[in-house]
C-alpha positions as CSV (number, residue, x, y, z in Angstrom):
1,X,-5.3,-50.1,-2.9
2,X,-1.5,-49.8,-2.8
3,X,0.1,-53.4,-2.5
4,X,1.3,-53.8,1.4
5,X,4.1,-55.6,0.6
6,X,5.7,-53.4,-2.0
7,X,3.6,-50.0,-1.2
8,X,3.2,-49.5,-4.7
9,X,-0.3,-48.0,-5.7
10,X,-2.3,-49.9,-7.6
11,X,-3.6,-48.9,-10.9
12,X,-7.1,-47.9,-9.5
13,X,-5.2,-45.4,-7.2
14,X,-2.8,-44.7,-9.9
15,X,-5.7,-43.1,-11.7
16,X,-7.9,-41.3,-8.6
17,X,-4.1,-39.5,-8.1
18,X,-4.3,-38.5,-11.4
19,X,-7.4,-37.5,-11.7
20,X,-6.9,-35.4,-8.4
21,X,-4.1,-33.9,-10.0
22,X,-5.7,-32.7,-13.1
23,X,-8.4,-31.2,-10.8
24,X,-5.7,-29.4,-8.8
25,X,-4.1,-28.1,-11.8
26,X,-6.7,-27.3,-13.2
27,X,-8.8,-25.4,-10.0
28,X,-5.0,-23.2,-9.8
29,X,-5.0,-22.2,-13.3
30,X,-8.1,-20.7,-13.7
31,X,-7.8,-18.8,-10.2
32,X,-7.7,-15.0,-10.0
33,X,-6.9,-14.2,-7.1
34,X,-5.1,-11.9,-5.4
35,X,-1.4,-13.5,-4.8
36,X,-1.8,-14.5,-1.1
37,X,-4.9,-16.2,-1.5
38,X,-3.8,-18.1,-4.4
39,X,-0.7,-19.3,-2.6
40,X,-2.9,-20.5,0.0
41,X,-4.6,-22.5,-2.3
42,X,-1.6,-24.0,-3.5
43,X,-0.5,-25.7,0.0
44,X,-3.4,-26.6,1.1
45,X,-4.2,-28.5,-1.9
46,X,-0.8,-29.7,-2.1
47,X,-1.2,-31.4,1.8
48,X,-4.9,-32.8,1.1
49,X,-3.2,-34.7,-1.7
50,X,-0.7,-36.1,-0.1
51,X,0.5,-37.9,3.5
52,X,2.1,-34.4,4.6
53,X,0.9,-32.5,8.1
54,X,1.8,-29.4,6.5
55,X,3.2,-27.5,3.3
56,X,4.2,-24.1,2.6
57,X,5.4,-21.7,-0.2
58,X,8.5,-20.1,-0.1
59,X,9.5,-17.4,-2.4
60,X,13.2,-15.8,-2.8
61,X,13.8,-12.7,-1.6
62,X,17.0,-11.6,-2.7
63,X,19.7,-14.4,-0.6
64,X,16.5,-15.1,1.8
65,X,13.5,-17.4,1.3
66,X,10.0,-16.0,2.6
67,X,7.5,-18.7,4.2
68,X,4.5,-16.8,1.4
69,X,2.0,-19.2,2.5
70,X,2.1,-22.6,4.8
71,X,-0.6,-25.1,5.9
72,X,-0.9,-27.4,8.5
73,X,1.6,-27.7,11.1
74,X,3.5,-25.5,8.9
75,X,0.5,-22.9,9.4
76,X,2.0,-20.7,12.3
77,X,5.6,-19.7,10.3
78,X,4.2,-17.5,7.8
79,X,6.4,-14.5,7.4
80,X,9.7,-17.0,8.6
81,X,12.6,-16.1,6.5
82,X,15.4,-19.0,5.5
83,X,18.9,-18.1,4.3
84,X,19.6,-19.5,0.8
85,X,22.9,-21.3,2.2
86,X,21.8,-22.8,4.8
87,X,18.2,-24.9,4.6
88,X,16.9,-27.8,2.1
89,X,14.6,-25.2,0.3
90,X,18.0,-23.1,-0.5
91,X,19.5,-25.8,-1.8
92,X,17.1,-26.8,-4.1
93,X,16.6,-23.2,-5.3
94,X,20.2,-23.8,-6.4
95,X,20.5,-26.9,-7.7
96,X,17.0,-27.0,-9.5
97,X,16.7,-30.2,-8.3
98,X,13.7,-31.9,-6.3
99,X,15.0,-33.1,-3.2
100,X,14.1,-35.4,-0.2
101,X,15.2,-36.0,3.4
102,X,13.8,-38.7,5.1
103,X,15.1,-38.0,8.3
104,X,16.2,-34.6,8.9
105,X,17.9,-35.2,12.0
106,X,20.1,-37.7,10.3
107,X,20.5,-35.2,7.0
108,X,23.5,-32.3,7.2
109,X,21.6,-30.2,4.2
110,X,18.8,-29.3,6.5
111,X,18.4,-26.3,9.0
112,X,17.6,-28.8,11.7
113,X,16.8,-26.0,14.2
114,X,14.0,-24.6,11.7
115,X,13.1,-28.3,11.2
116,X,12.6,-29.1,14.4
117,X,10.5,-25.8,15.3
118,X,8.3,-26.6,12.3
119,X,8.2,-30.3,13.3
120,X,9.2,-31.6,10.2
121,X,11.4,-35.2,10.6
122,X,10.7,-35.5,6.8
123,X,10.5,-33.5,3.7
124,X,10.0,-33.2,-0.4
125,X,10.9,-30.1,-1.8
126,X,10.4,-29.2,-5.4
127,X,11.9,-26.6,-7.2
128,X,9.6,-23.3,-8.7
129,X,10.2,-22.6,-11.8
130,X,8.8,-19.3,-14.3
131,X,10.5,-19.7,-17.7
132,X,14.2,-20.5,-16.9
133,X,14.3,-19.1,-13.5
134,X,13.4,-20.9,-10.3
135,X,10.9,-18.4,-8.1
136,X,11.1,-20.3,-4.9
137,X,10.4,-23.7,-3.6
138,X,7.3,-25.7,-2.6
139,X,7.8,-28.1,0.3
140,X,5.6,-30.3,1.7
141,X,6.6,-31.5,5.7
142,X,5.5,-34.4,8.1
143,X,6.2,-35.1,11.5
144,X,7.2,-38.7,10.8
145,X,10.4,-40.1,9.5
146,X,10.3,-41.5,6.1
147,X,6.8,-40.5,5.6
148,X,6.3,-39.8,1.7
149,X,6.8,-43.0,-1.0
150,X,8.1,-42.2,-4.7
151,X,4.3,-42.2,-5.8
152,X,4.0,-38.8,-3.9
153,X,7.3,-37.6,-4.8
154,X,6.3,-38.6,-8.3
155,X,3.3,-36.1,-7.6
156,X,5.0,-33.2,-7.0
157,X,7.5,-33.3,-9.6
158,X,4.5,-33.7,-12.1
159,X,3.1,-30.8,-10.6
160,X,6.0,-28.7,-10.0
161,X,5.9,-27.1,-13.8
162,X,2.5,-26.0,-13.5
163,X,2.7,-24.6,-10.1
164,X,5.7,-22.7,-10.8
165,X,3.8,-21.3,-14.0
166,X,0.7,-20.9,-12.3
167,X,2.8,-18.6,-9.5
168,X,4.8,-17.0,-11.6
169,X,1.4,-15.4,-13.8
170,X,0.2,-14.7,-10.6
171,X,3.2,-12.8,-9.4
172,X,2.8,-10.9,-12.9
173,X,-0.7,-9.9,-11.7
174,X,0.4,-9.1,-8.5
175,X,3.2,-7.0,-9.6
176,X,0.8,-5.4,-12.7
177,X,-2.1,-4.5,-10.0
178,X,0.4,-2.8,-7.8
179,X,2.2,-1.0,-10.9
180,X,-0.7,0.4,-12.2
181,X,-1.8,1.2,-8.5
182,X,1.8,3.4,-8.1
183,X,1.1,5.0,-11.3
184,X,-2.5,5.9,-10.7
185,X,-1.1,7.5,-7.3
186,X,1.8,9.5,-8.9
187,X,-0.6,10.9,-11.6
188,X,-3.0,12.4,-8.9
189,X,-0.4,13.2,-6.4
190,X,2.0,15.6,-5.9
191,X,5.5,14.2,-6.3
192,X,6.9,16.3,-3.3
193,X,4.8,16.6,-0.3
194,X,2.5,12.9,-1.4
195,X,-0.6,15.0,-1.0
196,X,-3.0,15.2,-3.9
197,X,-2.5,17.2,-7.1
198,X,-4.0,19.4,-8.8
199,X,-6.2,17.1,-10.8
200,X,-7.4,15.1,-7.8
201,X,-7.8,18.6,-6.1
202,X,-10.1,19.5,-8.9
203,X,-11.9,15.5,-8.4
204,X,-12.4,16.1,-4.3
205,X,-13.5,19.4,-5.0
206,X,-16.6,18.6,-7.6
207,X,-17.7,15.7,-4.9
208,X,-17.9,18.0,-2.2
209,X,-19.6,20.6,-3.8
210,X,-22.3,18.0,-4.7
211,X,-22.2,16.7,-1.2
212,X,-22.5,20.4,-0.3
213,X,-25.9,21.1,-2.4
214,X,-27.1,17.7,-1.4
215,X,-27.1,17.9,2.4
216,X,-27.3,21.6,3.1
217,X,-24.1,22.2,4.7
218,X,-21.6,24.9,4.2
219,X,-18.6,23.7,1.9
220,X,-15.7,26.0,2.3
221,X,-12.2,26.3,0.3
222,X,-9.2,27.8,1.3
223,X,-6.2,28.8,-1.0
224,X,-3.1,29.0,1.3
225,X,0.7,30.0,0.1
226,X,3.7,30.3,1.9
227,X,4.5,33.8,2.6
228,X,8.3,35.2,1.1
229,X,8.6,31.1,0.1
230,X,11.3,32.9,-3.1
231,X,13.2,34.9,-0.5
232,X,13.4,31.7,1.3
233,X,15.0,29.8,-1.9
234,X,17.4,31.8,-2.9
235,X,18.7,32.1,0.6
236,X,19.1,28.9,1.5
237,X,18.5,26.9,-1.3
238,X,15.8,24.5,-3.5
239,X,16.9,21.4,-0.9
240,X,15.8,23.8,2.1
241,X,13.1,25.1,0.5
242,X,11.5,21.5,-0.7
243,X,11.8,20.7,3.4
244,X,10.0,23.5,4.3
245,X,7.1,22.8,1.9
246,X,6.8,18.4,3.2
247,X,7.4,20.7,6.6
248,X,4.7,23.3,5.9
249,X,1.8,20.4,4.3
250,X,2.3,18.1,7.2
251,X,1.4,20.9,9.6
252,X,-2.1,21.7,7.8
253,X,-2.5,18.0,7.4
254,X,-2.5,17.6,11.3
255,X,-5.7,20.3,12.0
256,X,-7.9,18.5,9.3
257,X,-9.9,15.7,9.9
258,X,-9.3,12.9,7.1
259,X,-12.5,13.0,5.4
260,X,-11.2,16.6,4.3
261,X,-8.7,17.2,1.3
262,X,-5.0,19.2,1.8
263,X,-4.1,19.5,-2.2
264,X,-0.5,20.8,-3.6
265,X,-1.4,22.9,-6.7
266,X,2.6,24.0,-7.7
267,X,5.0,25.8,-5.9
268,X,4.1,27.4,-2.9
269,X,0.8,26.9,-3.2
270,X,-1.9,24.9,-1.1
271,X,-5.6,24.2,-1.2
272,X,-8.1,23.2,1.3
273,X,-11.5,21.4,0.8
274,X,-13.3,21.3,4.1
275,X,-16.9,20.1,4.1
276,X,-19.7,19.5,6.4
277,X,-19.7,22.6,7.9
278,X,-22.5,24.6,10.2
279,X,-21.3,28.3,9.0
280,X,-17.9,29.8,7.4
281,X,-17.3,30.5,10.8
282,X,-16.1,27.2,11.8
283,X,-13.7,27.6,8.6
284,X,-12.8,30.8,9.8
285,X,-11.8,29.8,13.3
286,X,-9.4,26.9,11.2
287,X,-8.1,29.5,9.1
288,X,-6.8,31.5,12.4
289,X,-5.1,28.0,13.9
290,X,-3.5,27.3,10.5
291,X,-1.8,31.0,10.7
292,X,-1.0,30.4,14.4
293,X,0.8,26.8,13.6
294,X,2.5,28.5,10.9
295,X,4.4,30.7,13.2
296,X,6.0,28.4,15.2
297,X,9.3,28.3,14.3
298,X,10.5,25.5,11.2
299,X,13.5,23.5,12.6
300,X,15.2,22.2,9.0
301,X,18.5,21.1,9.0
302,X,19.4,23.2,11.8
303,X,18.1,26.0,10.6
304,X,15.5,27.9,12.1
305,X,13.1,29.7,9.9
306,X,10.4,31.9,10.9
307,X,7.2,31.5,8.1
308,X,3.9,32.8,8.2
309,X,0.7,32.1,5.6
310,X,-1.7,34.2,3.3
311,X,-4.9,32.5,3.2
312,X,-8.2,32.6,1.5
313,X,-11.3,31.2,2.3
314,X,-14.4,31.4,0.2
315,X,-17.4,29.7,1.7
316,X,-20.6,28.3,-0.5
317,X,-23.9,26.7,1.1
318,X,-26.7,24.9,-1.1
319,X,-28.5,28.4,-1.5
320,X,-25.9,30.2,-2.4
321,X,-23.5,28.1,-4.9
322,X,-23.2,28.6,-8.2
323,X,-20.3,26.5,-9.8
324,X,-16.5,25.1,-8.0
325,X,-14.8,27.5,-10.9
326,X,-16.5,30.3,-9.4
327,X,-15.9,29.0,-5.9
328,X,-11.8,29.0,-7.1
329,X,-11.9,32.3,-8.5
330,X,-13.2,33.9,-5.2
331,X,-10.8,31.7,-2.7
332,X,-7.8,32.5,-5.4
333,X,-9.2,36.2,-4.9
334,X,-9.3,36.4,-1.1
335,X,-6.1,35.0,-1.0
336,X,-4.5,37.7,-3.0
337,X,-6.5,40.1,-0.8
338,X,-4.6,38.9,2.4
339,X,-1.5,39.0,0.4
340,X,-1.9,42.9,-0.2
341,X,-3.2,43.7,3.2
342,X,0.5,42.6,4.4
343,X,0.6,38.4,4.4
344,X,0.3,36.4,7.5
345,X,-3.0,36.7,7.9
346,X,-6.6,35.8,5.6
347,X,-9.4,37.1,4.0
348,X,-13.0,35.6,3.4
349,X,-15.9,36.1,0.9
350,X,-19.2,34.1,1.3
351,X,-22.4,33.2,-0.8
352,X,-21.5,35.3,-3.7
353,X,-19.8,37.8,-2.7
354,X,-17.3,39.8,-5.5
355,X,-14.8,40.8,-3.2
356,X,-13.0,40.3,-0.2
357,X,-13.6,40.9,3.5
358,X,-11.1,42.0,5.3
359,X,-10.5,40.3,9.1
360,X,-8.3,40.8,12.1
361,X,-5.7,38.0,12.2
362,X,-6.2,37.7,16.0
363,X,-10.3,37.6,16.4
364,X,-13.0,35.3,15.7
365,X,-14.1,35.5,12.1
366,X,-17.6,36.8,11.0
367,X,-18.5,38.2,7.5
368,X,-19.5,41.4,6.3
């Protein structure tokens, strides 16, 4: 037990603070967490090992400190944000240096409003360090005056190398699992509208042809383009036209339901997975609203720009598909079909049908 008198530990405690701190150490660095769980760990450790009634991490965010993680009574200011100027932690992301107020309503360096929100009338902060650059802080508050002794203080400086190490890996992770996350999006998105590419068209597509010959249902795909969409370039211009195609997708997106697929395949060009269907007439009928929302007129930039669709649907049900490249053939087919019978309108083939079928923009679909 620590001596009353001098509140030095004794050399039996000496070594159970040790020991707990080799055990914390160790516990953080063979963590793998994601980032916020990890700095959970951190505080909450950190408090159980010492006197504190709370502890938080903050991480700098350009001139700003974020409140990452907190325990304690420090538990309801996650997502609080400290000027680097004006608070302890700032300071000590400055200076490098571990640093202690006793009292922080006697102590000038201290956002004392934040302080006494957080109820903290004492504080040790210790600097975070990765390599030669200091990450952010961990701090470690109590809601009595002069409540750590050097033996804790001690603590935390001991610990302060490996935590900032520790944190900074696990930022690496953090940032490597989101890198590779944006990259896997761009490679099977389009660029333009966010909607998925041609490759994840082509990945979508295979599933719900197998969904298709496993439940039963009609699977039906749709190849759409923008009617004139050249004419509409040159006129105006590539800025105008690259509107008018976010424009255009986002109006198909909004009259499918999610667990369908709305694919850029270049240019002008759309497709349109839509599964789970009773007949090609329900396909059909979506066709005919997608050529009705189309003429509405496109507000861009002021301008005001009348566009209308060419679509084609080709529809497959479990006795009747053969293979998604011969399912893209005959939607690619149908679309050209509407295209020569005079654009803004569609054409549909079913089962396995060689050509197109011809259909009245303005009545309810059926096949021939």
């Amino acid at each position: 037990m620590a001596d009353p008198q001098s509140g030095v530990p004794s050399a039996n405690e000496t070594a159970l603070r040790l020991r707990r701190i080799i055990d914390i150490q160790s516990m953080l660095v063979s963590m793998r967490f994601n980032l916020s769980d990890f700095m959970q760990a951190v505080v909450e450790q950190v408090q159980a090992a010492t006197s504190a009634t709370g502890a938080t991490v903050e991480l700098v965010e350009g001139n700003e400190l974020l409140f990452r993680a907190a325990s304690g009574t420090a538990t309801p200011y996650i997502g609080q944000r400290l000027p680097l100027g004006t608070s302890l932690s700032g300071l000590c992301v400055n200076t490098g240096e571990v640093l202690v107020s006793a009292n922080t309503e006697a102590d000038p360096r201290v956002d004392l409003a934040l302080c006494r929100t957080v109820g903290a009338a004492s504080m040790v902060v210790v600097p975070l360090r990765r390599l030669d650059t200091i990450i952010g802080v961990l701090k470690i508050v109590s809601l009595q005056t002069n409540a750590f002794g050097t033996h804790e203080i001690d603590m935390l400086r001991m610990m302060a190398g490996l935590l900032g190490a520790a944190l900074g890996q696990q930022l690496e992770i953090d940032h490597r699992v989101h890198l590779e996350a944006k990259l896997s999006h761009m490679a099977q998105h389009d660029a333009l509208t966010g909607l998925p590419n041609r490759a994840l068209f082509e990945d979508r597509l295979e599933q719900a042809f197998a969904r298709c010959l496993r439940n039963g249902n009609v699977l039906a795909l749709m190849y759409i383009d923008v009617d004139h969409f050249k004419t509409i370039n040159d006129s105006h211009g590539h800025a105008i036209g690259d509107t008018l195609l976010r424009a255009f997708a986002e109006r198909i997106t909004k009259l499918v339901h999610s667990i369908d697929t709305v694919a850029r395949l270049g240019g002008d060009e759309f497709a349109l997975i839509v599964g789970e269907l009773q007949d090609q007439r329900d396909a059909e009928d979506l066709a005919v609203k997608i050529l009705e929302s189309m003429r509405q007129v496109f507000v861009l930039e002021g301008l005001r720009l009348k566009v209308t669709a060419s679509i084609g649907v080709a529809a497959v049900s479990a006795t009747t598909a053969t293979d998604t490249d011969s399912l893209i053939r005959r939607a690619d087919t149908a679309m050209y079909a509407a295209k020569k019978a005079g654009r803004d309108t569609f054409r549909s083939v079913s089962g396995q049908d060689s050509c197109a079928v011809a259909m009245p923009a303005n009545l309810r679909r059926t096949t021939a």
